[in-house]
KOLLUM-772673 format. One record per residue (C-alpha): x negated, y, z negated; residue in one letter; residue number from 1. Coordinates in steps of 0.25 Angstrom, whole numbers, plus 2048, in hexadecimal, padded with zeros to 3 digits. Layout:
<nodes>
X Y Z a NUM
...
</nodes>
This chain:
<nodes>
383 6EC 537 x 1
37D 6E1 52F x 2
37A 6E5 51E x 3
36A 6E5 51C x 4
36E 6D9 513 x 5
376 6D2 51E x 6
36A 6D4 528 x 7
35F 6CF 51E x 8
367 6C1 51D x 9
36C 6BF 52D x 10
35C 6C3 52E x 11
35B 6B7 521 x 12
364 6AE 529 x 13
35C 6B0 537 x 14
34F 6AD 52F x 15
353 69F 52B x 16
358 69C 539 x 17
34A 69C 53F x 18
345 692 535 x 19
353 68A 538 x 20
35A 68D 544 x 21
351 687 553 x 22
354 690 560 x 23
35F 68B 568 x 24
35E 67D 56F x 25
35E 683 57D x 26
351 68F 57A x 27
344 68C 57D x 28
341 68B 56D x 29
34E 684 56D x 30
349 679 576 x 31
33D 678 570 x 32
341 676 564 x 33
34B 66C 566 x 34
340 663 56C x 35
339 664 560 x 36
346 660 558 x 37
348 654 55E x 38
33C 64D 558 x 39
334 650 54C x 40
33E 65C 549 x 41
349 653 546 x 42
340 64B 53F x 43
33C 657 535 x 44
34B 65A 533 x 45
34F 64B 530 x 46
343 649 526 x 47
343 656 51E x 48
338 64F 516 x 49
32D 649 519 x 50
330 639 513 x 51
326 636 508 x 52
31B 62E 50A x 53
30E 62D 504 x 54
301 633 50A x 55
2FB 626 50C x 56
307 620 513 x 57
307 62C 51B x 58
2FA 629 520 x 59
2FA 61D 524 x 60
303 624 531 x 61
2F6 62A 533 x 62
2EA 620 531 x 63
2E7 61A 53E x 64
2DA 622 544 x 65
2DC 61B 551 x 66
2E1 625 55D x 67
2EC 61D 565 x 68
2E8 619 572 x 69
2F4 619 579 x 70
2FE 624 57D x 71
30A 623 577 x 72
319 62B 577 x 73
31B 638 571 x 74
328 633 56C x 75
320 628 565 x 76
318 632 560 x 77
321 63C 55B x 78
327 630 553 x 79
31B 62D 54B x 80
31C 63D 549 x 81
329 63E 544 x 82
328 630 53A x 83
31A 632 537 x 84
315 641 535 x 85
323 648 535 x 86
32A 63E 52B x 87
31D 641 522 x 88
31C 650 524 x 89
320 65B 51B x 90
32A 663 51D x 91
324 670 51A x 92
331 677 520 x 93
33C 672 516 x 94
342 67B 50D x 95
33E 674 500 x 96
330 672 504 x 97
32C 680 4FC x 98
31F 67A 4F7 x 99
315 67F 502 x 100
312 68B 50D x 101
31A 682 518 x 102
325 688 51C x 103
330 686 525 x 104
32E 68B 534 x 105
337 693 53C x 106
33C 68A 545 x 107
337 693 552 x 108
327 68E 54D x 109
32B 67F 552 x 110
32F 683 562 x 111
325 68E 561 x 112
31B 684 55C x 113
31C 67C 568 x 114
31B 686 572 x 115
30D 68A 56C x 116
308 67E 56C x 117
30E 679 579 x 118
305 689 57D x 119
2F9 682 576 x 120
2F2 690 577 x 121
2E4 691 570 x 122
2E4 69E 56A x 123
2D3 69E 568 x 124
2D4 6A5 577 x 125
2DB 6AF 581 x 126
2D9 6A4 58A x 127
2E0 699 583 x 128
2EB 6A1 57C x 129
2EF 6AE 586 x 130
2FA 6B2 580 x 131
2FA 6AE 574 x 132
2ED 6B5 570 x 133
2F4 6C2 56F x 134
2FF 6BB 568 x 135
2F6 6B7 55F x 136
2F1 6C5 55F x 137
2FD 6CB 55B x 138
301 6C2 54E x 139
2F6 6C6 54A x 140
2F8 6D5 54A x 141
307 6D3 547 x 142
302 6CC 538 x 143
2F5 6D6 538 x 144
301 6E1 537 x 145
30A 6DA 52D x 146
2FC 6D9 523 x 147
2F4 6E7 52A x 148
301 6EE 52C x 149
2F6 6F8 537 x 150
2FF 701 53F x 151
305 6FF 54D x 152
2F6 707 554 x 153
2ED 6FD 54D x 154
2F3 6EE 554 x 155
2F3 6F3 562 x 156
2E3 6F5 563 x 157
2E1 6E6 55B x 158
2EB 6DC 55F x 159
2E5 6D8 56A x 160
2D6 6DD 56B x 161
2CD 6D3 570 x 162
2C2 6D3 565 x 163
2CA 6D6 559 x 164
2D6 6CF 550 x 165
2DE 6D2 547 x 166
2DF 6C3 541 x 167
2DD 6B7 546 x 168
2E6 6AB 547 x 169
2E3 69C 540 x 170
2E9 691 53B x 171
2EA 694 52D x 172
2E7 69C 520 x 173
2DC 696 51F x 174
2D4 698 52C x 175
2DA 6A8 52A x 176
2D4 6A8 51D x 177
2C6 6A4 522 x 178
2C7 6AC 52F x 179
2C9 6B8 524 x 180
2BC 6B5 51B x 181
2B3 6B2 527 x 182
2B7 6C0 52E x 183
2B5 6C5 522 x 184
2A7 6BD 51F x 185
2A3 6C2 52D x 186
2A6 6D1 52A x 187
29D 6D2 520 x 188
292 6C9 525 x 189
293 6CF 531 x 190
287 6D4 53B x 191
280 6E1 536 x 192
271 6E4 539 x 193
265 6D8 536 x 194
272 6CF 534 x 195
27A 6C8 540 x 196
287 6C4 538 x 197
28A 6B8 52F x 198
291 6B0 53C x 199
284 6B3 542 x 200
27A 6AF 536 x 201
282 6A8 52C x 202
285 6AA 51E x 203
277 6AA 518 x 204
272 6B5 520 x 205
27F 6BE 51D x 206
27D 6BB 50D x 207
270 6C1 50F x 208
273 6CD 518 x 209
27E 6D0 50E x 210
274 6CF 502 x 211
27E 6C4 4F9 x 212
280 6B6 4F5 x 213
28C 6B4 4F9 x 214
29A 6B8 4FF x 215
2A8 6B4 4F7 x 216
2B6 6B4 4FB x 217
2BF 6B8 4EE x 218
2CD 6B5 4ED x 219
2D6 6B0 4E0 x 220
2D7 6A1 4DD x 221
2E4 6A0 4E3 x 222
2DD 6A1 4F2 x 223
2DF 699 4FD x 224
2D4 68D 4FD x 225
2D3 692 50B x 226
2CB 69B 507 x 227
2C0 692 501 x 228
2BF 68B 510 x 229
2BB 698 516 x 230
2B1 69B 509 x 231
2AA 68E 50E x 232
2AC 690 51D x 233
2A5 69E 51C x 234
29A 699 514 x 235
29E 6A2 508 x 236
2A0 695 4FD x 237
2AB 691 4F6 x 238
2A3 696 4E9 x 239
2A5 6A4 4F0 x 240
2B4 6A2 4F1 x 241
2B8 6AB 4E4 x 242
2C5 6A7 4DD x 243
2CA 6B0 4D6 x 244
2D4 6AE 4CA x 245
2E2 6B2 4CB x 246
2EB 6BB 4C3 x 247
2F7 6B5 4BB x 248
300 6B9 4CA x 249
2F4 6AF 4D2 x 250
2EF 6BB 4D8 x 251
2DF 6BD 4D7 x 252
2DB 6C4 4CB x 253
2D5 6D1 4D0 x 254
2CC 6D3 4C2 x 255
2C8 6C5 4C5 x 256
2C3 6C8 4D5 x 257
2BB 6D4 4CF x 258
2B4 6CD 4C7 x 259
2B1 6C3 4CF x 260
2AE 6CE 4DB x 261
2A3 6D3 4D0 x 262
29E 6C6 4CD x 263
29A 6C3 4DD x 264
294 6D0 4DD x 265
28A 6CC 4D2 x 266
288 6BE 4DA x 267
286 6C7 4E6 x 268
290 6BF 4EC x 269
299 6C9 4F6 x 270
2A9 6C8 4F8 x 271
2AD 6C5 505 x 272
2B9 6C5 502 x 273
2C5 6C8 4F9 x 274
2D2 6BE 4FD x 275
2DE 6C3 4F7 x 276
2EA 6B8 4F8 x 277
2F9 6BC 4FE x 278
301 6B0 4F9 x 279
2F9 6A6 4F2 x 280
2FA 698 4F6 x 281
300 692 4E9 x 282
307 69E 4E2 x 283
309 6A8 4ED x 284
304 6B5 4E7 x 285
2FD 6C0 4EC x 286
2EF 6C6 4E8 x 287
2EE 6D5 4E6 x 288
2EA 6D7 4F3 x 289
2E8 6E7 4F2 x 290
2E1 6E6 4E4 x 291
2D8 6DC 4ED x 292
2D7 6E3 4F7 x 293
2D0 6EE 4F2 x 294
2C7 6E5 4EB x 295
2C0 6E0 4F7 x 296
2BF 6EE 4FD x 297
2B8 6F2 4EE x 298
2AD 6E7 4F2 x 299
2AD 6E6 501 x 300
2B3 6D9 505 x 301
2BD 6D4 50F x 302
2CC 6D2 508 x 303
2D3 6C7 50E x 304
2E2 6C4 509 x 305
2E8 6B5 50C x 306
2F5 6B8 50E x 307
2F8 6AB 516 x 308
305 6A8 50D x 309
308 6B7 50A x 310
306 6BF 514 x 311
312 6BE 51A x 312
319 6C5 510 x 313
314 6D0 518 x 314
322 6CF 51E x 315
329 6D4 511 x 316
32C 6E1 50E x 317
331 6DB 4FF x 318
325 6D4 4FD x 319
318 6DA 508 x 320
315 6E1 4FC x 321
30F 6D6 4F5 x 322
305 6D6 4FE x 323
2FE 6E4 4FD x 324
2F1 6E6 501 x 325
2F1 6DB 50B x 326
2F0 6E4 516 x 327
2E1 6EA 510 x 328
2DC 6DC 512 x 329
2D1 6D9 51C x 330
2D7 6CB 51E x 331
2E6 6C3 51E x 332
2E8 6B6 520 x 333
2F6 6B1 524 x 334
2FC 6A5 526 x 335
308 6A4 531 x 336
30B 695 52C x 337
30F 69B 520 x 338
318 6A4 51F x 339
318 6A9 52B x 340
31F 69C 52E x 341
316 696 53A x 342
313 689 53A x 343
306 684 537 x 344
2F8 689 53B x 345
2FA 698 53E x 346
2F0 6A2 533 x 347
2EC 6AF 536 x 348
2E1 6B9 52F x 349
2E4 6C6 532 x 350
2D9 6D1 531 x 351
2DB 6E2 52D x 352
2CE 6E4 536 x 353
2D2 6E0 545 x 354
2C2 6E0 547 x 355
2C1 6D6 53C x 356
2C1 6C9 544 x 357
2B6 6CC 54C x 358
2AC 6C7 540 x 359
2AF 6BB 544 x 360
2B1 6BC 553 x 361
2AB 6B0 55C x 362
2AA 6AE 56A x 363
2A6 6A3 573 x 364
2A2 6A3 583 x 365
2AE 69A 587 x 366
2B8 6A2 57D x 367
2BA 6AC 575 x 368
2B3 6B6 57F x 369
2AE 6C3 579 x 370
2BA 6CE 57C x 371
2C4 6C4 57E x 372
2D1 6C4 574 x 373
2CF 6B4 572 x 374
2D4 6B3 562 x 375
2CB 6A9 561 x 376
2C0 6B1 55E x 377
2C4 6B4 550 x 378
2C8 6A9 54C x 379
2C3 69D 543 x 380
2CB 693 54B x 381
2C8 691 55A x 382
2D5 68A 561 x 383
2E3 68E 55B x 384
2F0 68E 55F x 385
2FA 697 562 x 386
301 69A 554 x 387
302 6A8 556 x 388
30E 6A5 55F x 389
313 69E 552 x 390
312 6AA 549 x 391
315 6B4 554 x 392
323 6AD 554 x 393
325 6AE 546 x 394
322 6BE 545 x 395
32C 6BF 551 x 396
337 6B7 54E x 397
336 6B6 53E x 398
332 6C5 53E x 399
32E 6CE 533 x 400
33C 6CF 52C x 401
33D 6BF 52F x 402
330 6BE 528 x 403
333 6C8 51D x 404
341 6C1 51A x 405
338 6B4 519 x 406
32D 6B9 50F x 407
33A 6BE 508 x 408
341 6B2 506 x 409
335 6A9 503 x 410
331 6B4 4F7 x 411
33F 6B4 4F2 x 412
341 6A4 4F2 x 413
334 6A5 4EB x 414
338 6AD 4E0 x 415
347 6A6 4E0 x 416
33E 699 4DF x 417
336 69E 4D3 x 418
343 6A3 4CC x 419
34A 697 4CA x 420
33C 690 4C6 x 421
33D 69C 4B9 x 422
34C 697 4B7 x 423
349 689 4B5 x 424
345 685 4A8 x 425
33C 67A 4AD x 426
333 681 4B6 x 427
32A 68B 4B4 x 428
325 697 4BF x 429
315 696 4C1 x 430
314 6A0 4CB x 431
31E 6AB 4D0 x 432
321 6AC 4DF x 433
319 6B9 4E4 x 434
31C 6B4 4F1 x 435
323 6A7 4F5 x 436
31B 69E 4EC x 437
31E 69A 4DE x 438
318 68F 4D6 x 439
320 689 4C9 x 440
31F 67C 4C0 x 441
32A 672 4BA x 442
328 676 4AA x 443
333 671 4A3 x 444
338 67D 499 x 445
337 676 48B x 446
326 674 492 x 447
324 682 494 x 448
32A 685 487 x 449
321 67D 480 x 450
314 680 487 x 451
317 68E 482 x 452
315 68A 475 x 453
308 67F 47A x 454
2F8 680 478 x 455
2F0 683 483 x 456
2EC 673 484 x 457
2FC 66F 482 x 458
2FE 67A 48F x 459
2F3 671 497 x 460
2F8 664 495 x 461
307 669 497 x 462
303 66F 4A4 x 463
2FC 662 4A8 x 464
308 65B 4A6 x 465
311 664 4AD x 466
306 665 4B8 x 467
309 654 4BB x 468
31A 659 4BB x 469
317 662 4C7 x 470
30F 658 4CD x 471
318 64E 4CB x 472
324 658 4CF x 473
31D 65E 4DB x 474
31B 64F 4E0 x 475
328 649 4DE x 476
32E 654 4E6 x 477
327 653 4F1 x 478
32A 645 4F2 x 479
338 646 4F0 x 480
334 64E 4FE x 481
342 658 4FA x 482
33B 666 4F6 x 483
32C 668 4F4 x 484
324 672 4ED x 485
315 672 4EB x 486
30B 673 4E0 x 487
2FF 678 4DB x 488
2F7 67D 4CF x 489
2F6 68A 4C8 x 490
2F1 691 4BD x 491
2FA 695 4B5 x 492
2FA 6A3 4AA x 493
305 69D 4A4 x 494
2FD 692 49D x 495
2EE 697 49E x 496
2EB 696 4AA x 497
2ED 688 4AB x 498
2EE 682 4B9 x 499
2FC 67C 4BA x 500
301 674 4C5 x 501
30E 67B 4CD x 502
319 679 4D6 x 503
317 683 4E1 x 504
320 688 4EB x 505
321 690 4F9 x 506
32E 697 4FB x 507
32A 699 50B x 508
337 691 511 x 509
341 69A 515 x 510
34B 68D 514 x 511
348 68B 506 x 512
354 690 4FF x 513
359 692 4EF x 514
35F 684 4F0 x 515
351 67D 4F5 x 516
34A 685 4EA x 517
355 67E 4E0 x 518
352 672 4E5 x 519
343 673 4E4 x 520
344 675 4D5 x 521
351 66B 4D2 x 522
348 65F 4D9 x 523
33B 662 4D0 x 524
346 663 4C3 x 525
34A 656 4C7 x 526
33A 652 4CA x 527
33A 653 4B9 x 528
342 647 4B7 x 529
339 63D 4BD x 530
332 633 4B4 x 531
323 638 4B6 x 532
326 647 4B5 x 533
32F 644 4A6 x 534
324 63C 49F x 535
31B 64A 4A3 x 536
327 653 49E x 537
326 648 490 x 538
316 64A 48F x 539
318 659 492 x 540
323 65A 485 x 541
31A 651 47D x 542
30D 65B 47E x 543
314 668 47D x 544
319 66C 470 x 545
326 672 46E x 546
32C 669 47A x 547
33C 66A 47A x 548
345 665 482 x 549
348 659 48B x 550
33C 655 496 x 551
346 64C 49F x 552
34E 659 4A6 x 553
34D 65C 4B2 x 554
350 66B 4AE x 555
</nodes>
């Protein structure tokens, strides 16, 4: 009998075998998959990185607006394909590409993929999408579960009721994230007596039914700017989207959303809703979602939690914890393309209330037929493909320990990752991985010694300059085209709330090892030593005082 460790790496090693190792050649996968293989597959795997080329160059592959007016050879076709797009793609899925959400792709998605599209089912109708509407039907309660955990006699009289859902499926976090603040706009403009609802009569007439100026959406300033698309699209106002401060751990400030909670009231302004963020898009953190929770149930408004990045940390027993009071909110967005490792274009918003989506139900004579179970209904989107089939494939084959030991590993590389960002003398950790997400800076040590010891105007100027060495880094090491990681700005306590410009990376890849994280830093050290970036580290030692040590190291 295997040892509890024994099985957790033969369960390890089986897990990096669906993201390396196709079906055999003569399976239906098999076959499949070695057609594929024999184009732009091999391509992919002969030119691991995309060749660099300027933007402009790039377009003028794509410039002529004339349609051909000839037939010609898919083989001819598939050529322009593989010199053309694929030489110039990104290749999201390599191990030191740790810089964005885009991971690498159990190889199953690729023959999978085809087999849905080759279906080319429309999932807006029973009609268009038999089978795969209760499929559909059954992600969606298989997700509602791991967010609601609701007991085995509440799924059976929901999953498939023709005039309810438990979610809806779309393709993305940002359509789930407007499908939650319309339901919830509908809910509380809906019809009551002397008024016919808001979909009915329109914003004005609801304001005025509800006796207030306005309605707001309140979230922390690290919210997805998906979230001022639906403040426009629902007539609310971008003014009326509420950013709330964060705390020094980039979560919202909750003395901060109470005051602003009291000033709306003053305004007569009334709170739509409350959005609490389970992995934030640049740091990774998670608001206190409990704490928020009872917050929008003290003034009566819809709680929505965007968990499109987080929310699949569901899976960890180490680490669900993070995310209590999750299952208390009225709305979750989740994004399979993330890490439930889809490929692109499959979101879901999942809803407590199974009755919830009827506030924005639609029919029409041709389709969507009152009584039938056409998704369609409830949805923002009208045609859509068949990507449960995608995500149903996941929670079968990766399954909830393969997801587990996935969440797991990216957490732990995570923190690995930040770790040996503390050890170096040269770089300094921004943001500390609560998730997979860190963010950190090249500061050599003699500079944050000295800017210890610096003014508040000799801090700006030092961290200006140092903002143009991570620019300058960050650029140079995407076009040496070996490792990538991303960037972006923060506000930083350590230096009075300055905003500073950071590397950021996404420890999502279960192919990116200790050695490729090694790697990451040792190229940006050896970034230092170009010209550009040393007559920075010169002006930096110039301006601050107390300066020691030699600016040309690589560190």
């Amino acid at each position: 009998m295997m040892s509890k460790k024994d099985l957790a790496q033969a369960n390890l090693e089986n897990l990096y075998r669906i993201f390396t190792v196709p079906e055999a050649p003569d399976s239906t996968l098999g076959m499949i998959d070695q057609a594929i293989s024999d184009n732009v597959t091999g391509f992919l795997q002969e030119h691991v990185v995309a060749l660099e080329r300027e933007l402009e160059e790039i377009e003028k592959d794509f410039a002529d607006s004339r349609i051909p007016e000839d037939p010609t050879f898919v083989s001819e076709y598939t050529e322009f394909v593989k010199e053309k797009l694929v030489a110039q793609s990104v290749h999201t899925a390599a191990p030191g590409f740790v810089g964005h959400m885009t991971s690498a792709l159990p190889y199953f998605m690729l023959p999978l993929s085809r087999i849905m599209t080759a279906l080319n089912q429309n999932l807006v109708k029973v009609e268009t999408s038999k089978a795969f509407t209760p499929m559909e039907r059954q992600v969606l309660a298989m997700l509602h579960r791991l967010v609601y955990q609701q007991d085995d006699s509440f799924y059976p009289q929901w999953i498939h009721k023709s005039q309810h859902a438990l979610g809806a499926f779309c393709s993305g976090g940002t359509i789930a994230n407007i499908t939650a603040l319309w339901v919830a706009r509908n809910r509380l403009c809906g019809p009551q007596e002397g008024f016919a609802g808001i979909a009915q009569e329109g914003l004005a007439r609801a304001l005025q039914h509800l006796d207030c100026a306005g309605l707001a959406v309140l979230v922390s300033r690290r919210g997805h700017y998906s979230l001022g698309k639906a403040a426009d699209l629902l007539g609310i106002g971008r003014d009326n989207l509420v950013l709330v401060d964060t705390d020094d751990q980039n979560r919202i400030d909750l003395q901060q959303l109470k005051t602003h909670c009291r000033r709306l009231q003053e305004q007569r302004i009334r709170p739509l809703a409350i959005v609490g963020i389970a992995g934030t898009t640049e740091t990774g953190n998670i608001d206190p979602l409990n704490q928020l929770a009872d917050i929008a149930e003290e003034i009566g408004c819809h709680f929505h939690v965007d968990a499109a990045w987080g929310g699949p940390t569901l899976f960890s027993g180490t680490y669900r914890h993070l995310l209590s009071g999750i299952e208390r909110a009225d709305s979750v967005t989740l994004d399979a393309h993330k890490q439930l490792y889809v490929p692109m274009g499959a979101g879901m918003v999942l809803f407590k209330d199974p009755t919830a989506l009827s506030a924005i139900e639609h029919h029409a004579a041709y389709i969507l037929r009152h009584g039938a179970k056409d998704l369609g209904s409830h949805t923002l989107e009208g045609s859509r493909p068949g990507k449960s089939m995608l995500v149903h494939a996941g929670l079968s084959i990766i399954g909830r320990n393969g997801y587990e030991l996935l969440m797991d590993l990216g957490i732990e590389r995570a923190k690995q990752f930040a770790g040996k960002v503390q050890q170096h003398p040269d770089f300094e950790l921004i943001t500390e991985p609560e998730l997979n997400i860190l963010t950190y800076r090249y500061n050599p040590a003699w500079a944050q010694t000295a800017l210890q010891q610096a003014s508040a105007e000799q801090q700006n100027q030092a961290n200006e300059l140092l903002d143009q060495i991570i620019r300058l880094m960050q650029k140079y090491q995407r076009e040496a085209g070996k490792t990538f990681v991303s960037r972006t700005r923060l506000r930083s306590a350590r230096y009075q709330q300055k905003i500073i410009t950071v590397f950021r990376v996404v420890l999502a890849n279960p192919l990116t090892t200790e050695e490729i994280i090694n790697a990451v830093l040792k190229e940006q050290t050896e970034l230092v030593l170009r010209d550009e970036i040393q007559d920075l580290l010169i002006a930096l030692k110039a301006m601050l005082p107390s300066a020691a040590g030699s600016t040309r190291s690589a560190g």
